[in-house]
C-alpha positions in Angstrom: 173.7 253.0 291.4 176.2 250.1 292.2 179.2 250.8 294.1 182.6 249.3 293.6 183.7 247.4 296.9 187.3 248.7 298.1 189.6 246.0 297.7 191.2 245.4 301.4 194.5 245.5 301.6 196.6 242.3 303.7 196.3 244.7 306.8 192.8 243.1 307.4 194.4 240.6 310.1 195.7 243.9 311.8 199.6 243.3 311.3 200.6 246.4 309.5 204.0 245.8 310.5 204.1 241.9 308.9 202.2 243.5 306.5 204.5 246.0 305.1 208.0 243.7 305.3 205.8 241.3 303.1 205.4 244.3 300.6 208.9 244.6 301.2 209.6 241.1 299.9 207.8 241.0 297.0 209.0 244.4 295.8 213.0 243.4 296.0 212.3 239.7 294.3 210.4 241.8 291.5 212.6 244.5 291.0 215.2 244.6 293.7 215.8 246.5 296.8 216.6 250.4 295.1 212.5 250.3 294.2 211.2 250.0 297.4 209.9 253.2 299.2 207.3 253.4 302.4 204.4 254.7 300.5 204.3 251.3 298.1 204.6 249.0 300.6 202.0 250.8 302.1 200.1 250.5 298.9 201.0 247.0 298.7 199.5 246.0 302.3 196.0 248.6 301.4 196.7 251.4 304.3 198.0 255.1 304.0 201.5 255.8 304.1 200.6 258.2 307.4 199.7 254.8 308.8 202.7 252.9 307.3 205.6 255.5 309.1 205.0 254.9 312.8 206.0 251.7 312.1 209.6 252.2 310.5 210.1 256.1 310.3 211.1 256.4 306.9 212.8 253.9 303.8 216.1 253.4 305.6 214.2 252.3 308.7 211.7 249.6 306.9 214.8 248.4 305.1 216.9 247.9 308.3 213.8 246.1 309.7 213.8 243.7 306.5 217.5 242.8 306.5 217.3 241.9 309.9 214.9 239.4 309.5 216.6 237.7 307.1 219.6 237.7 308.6 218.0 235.6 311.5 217.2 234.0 308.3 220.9 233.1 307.3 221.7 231.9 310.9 218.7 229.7 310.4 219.7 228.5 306.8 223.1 227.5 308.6 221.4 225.6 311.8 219.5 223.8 309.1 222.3 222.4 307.2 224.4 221.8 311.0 221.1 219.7 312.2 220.9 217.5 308.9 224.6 216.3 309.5 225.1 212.9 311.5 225.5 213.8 315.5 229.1 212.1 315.3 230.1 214.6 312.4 233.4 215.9 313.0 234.5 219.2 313.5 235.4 219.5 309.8 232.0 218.3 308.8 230.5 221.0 310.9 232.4 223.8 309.5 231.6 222.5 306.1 227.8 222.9 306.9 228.2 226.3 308.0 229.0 227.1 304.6 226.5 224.7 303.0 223.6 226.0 304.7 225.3 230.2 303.8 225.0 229.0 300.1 221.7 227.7 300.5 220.3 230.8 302.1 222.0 233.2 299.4 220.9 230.9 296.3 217.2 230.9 297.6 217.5 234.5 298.0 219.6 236.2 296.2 217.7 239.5 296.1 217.5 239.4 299.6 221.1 238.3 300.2 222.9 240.7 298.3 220.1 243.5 300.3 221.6 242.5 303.8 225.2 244.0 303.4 223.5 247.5 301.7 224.9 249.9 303.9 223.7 252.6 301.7 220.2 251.1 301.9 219.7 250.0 305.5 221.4 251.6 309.1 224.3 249.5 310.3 224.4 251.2 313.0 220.4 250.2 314.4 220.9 248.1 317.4 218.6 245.2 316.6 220.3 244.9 313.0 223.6 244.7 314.6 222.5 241.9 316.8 220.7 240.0 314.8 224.1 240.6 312.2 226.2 239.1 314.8 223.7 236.1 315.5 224.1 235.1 312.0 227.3 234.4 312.6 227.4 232.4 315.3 227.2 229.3 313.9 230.1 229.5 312.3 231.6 231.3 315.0 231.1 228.0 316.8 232.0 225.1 314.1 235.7 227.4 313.9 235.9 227.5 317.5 236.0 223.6 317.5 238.2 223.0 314.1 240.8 225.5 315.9 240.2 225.2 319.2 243.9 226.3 320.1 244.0 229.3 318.1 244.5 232.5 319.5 242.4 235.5 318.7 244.4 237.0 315.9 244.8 233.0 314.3 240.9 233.1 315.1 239.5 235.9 312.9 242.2 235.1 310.2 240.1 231.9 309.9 236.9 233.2 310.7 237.6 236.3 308.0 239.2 233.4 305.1 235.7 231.0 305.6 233.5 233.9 305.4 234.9 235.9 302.6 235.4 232.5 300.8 232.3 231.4 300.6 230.4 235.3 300.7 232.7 235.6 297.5 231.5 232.7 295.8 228.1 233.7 296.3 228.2 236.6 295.0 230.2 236.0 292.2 227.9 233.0 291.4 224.9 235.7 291.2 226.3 238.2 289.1 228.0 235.2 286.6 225.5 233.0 286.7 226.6 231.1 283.2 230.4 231.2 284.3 232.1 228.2 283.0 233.5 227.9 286.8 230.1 226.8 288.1 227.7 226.2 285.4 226.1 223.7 283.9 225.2 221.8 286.7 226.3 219.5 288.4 229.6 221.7 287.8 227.9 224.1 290.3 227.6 221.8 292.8 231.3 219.9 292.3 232.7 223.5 292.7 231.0 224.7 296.0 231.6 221.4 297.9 235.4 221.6 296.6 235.2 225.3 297.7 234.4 224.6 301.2 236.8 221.8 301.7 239.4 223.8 300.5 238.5 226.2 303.1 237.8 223.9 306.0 241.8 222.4 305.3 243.2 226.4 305.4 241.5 226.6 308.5 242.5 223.6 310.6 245.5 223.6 312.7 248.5 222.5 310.8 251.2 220.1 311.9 254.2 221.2 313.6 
């Protein structure tokens, strides 16, 4: 009598944890984030969901694990677009960047993206998430830093809050209206964004008098 071979599971190189944010991955592009639970991914990566909850505890932990990756992910995005500028770029230019690379990261993701600021789905409160959440934003932290770098605090997160929601907003937006006449067709997409973060960069420098 033959017998079937058990298909292995991607645990076979012994990283259950890589294993199981991969599952993680696949399951939000597919059908987004509200399908995932611990016992699929486990599924997904070929182990028992006993040996899948060491790992993460439950859902809310394997979630919180996943959106902190990719929000290194989003800091990285933004360090990408910073490192392909000139290095005599200007302030301005930088700032710009910072919202470039943002865009880039939430239009290459956007299942992902729109998964990082879930509070129902992952624990804001998890100290590695809130670290990594706070890395993210450092390189705009910096770029503002050096457009404004007279402003107090209060004229500091005014800016900082106006860049981010401006261009947070239009990615969102963008997602969920994909065929608005704002930003689509292409290259009316493109014309928009780059508008966008001028627009944004001039709000935020210092103005005269």
């Amino acid at each position: 009598m033959s017998v079937t071979p058990k298909t292995r599971g991607r645990h076979h190189h012994g990283d259950l944890r890589r294993a199981l944010l991969d599952a993680v991955a696949e399951i939000v592009r597919e059908v987004g984030p509200e399908a995932v639970s611990l016992r699929e991914c486990a599924r997904r990566a070929g182990v028992s969901h006993s040996a899948a909850t060491p790992h993460f505890g439950d859902k809310r932990g394997l979630m919180t694990a996943f959106a902190t990756e990719k929000a290194l992910r989003l800091r990285a995005a933004m360090e990408a677009a910073l490192a392909a500028l000139p290095a005599d770029a200007s302030p301005a230019e930088r700032l710009a960047a910072t919202g470039r690379g943002y865009m880039a990261f939430a239009r290459d993701n956007p299942a992902h993206f729109r998964l990082m600021f879930r509070t129902d789905l992952i624990d804001p409160t998890d100290p590695t998430w809130a670290e990594a959440s706070r890395r993210s934003r450092e390189p705009l932290d910096a770029a503002m830093h050096a457009v404004a770098p007279d402003a107090g605090d209060r004229a500091l997160r005014a800016r900082l809050a106006l860049a981010w929601a401006g261009v947070h907003g239009f990615c969102i937006l963008r997602a969920e209206a994909p065929r608005s006449d704002l930003w689509h067709p292409e290259p009316r997409g493109t014309e928009v964004a780059e508008d966008l973060l001028a627009l944004i960069v001039t709000a935020c420098e210092p103005q005269p008098g």
